[in-house]
Structures are given as structure tokens and as C-alpha cells.
N, C-alpha and C positions, 0 to 999 in steps of 0.2 A: 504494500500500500504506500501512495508514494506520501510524502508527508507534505503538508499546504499550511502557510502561514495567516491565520485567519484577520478577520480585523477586530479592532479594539472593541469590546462591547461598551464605549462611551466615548465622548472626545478626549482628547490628548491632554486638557484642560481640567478634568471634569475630577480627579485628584488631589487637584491644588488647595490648601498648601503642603498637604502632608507628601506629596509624590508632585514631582512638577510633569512640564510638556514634555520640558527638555530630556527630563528622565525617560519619560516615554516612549519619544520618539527614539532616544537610542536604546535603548532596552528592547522594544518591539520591534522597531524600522532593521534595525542594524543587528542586535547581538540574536536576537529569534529568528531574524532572516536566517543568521550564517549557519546557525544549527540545522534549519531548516535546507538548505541549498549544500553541507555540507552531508547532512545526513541522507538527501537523495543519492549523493555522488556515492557514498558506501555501500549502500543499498542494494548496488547494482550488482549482480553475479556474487551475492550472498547467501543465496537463499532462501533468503528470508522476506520474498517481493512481494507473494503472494497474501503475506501476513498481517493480520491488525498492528497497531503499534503496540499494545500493551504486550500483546506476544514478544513482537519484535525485540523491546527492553525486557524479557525477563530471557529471551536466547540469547542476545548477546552477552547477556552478562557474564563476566568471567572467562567469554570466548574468543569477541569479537570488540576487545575493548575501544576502539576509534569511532565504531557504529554505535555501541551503546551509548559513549559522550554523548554523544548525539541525539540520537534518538532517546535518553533520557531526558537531557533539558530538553527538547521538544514536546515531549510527555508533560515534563512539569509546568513550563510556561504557558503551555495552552489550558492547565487549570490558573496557573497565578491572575492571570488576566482576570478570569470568571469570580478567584478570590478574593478579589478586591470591587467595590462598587464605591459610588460619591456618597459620603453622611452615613457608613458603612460601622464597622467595630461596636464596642463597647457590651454591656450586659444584654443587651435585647435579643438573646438565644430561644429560637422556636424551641417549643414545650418539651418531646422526646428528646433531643439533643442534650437542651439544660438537666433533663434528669439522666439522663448516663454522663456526663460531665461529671453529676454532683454523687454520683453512686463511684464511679470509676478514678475520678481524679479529684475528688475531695471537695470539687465546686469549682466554679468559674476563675475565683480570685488565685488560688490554688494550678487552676491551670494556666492562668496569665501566667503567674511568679514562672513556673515552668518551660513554658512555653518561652518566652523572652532570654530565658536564660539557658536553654540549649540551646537558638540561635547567638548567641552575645558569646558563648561558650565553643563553638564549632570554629576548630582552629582551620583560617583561611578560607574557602571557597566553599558553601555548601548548600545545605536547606535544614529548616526544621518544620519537624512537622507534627500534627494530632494524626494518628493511624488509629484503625482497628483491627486487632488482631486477635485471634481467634475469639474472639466474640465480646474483648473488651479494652476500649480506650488506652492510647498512650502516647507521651509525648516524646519523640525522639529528633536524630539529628545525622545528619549523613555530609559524607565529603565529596563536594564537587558535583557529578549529576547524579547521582544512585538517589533512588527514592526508594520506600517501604514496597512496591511492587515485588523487588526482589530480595525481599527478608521474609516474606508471607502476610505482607498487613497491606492492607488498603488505603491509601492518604485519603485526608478527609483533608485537609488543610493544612496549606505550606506555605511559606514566608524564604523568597532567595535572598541568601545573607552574603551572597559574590558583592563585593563592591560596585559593579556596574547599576546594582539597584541601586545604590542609596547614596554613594558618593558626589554626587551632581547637588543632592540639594543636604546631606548629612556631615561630608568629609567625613572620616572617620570617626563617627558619635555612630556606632550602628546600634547602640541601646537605643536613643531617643530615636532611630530608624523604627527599629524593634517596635516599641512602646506606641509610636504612631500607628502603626500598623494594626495590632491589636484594640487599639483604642478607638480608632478613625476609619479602619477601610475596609474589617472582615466584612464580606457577603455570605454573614450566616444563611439565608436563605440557600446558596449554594452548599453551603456545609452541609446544611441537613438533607440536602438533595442526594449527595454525597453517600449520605451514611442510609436513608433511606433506602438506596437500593443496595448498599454494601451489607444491612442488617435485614433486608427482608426479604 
């Protein structure tokens, strides 16, 4: 399946001030293109053409390391997009969610503290993430593109902690990146979209 770079699900604009344009546009335009135009060119005589991408990143992994780069942040940025929306973040977690949040991870506040701090903790390039795995909540943190796909968990929500996200409008404060992020941008909505079909 060849991979396609989709478009923003908002204007370039529509994050400010916690994410600017400028962020955007190289984040999406440029660093999601290359994954994207770099991960078709692997693709090729792999394989692995005929395959969805989630497949694709869990066969490459550990095989076909230059594909999987790839085709991982591809994977991921096409939810990060979805996981952020304008006037987004904070406590207002649809009902099922908030109560495996507060059974599994001790409650919201609980999973902030967490959450923030395995990305702020993730040494150099990576993601953190909320996963489900086998049938219960967790917060972890990965290097560079690997995501929970291929640990056995499902991402339900990921925050990219590479510099390319945040340095334009954070310089190296990726806490107050962090903190913005959970505060101001999650699309809970998509989260429980997420787990909705991950738990049922």
C-alpha cells in the first residue's frame, strides 16, 4: 500500500499559540512528506506492497530497519495530526475513557504527571505514548519511530518529543512543549475513538 501524505485536519493557524504555522508547515509540509516519499522508495521490491501499513511496521520491524523509520513515523504522524485539535486538552475526557484512566492509571492528574514525564524523560528522539495492552492502560515511551504496535499495545495517544515538533516555537523547554500539549491540544474525542475500537 503505497503511503499518501494526507492534509491537515485544520488550518496551519488553527494551533496557535501552543503549536504555531511555522511548526506546521515544516512538520507536515517537509518532515511527513520525506517519511512519506522516502518510505514509498523502500517499499519497493520489499514485499511488503501489497500490505496495510500497520502490517507493514510490525514486519519491518527488527528486519527491514530503513522501511520501518519510515513507515513508522508515517504511522505515527498520521494519528499526531488527528491528536491534536484547536481548544483541545485539559480534563474534559469522554465518560468510558475517564473511567479506565481513573481504574488503570490512578486518574487523569496521575496520568498527566506521567505522561509528561516519559516524554521530558525519553532520551533524544522519540514518542510517548497512552497504549492498551492486553486489556489495560499504560503510559510509555519509545526511541525514535517505534511505536506500541510492535510491543503488543495499541497507541491510543502520542505526543512526538523529536525536536522538529517543538523547537520553532519551545527551543529546548520540551516540558512546557509537553504541558501544552496535554493541556491545550489533546482530541480526546479521537482518543476514545481510538480505544473504542481497540477495547471492543
Amino acid at each position: 500500500m503505497a503511503f499518501e501524505l494526507p492534509a491537515l485536519p485544520y488550518a496551519y493557524e488553527a494551533l496557535q499559540p501552543y503549536m504555531s504555522a511555522e511548526t506546521l508547515q515544516y512538520h507536515h509540509d517537509k518532515h511527513h512528506q520525506a517519511y512519506v516519499d522516502t518510505g514509498n522508495n523502500l517499499l519497493k521490491g520489499s514485499g511488503l506492497e501489497d500490505k496495510g501499513l500497520e502490517d507493514i511496521v510490525k514486519a519491518a520491524y527488527g528486519k527491514n530497519q530503513p522501511l520501518f523509520n519510515n513507515a513508522g513515523q508515517h504511522y505515527n504522524h498520521l494519528h499526531f495530526w488527528k491528536w491534536m485539535k484547536p481548544n483541545g486538552g485539559g480534563k474534559s475526557l469522554p465518560g468510558k475513557l475517564a473511567a479506565k484512566i481513573d481504574s488503570d492509571l490512578g486518574g487523569y492528574d496521575k496520568f498527566r504527571e506521567a505522561f509528561i514525564e516519559a516524554g521530558k524523560t525519553q532520551f533524544g528522539s522519540g514518542w510517548a505514548w497512552l497504549t492498551l495492552k492486553d486489556g489495560k492502560l499504560e503510559v510509555t515511551k519509545t526511541p525514535n519511530g517505534e511505536n506500541p504496535l510492535v510491543h503488543g499495545g495499541v497507541p491510543l495517544l502520542g505526543v512526538d518529543v523529536w525536536e522538529h515538533s517543538y523547537y520553532i516555537d519551545y527551543r529546548n523547554a520540551r516540558p512546557k512543549y509537553l504541558e501544552a500539549f496535554v493541556d491545550n491540544l489533546v482530541n480526546w474525542e479521537y482518543v476514545e475513538e481510538l480505544f473504542e475500537k481497540a477495547h471492543g
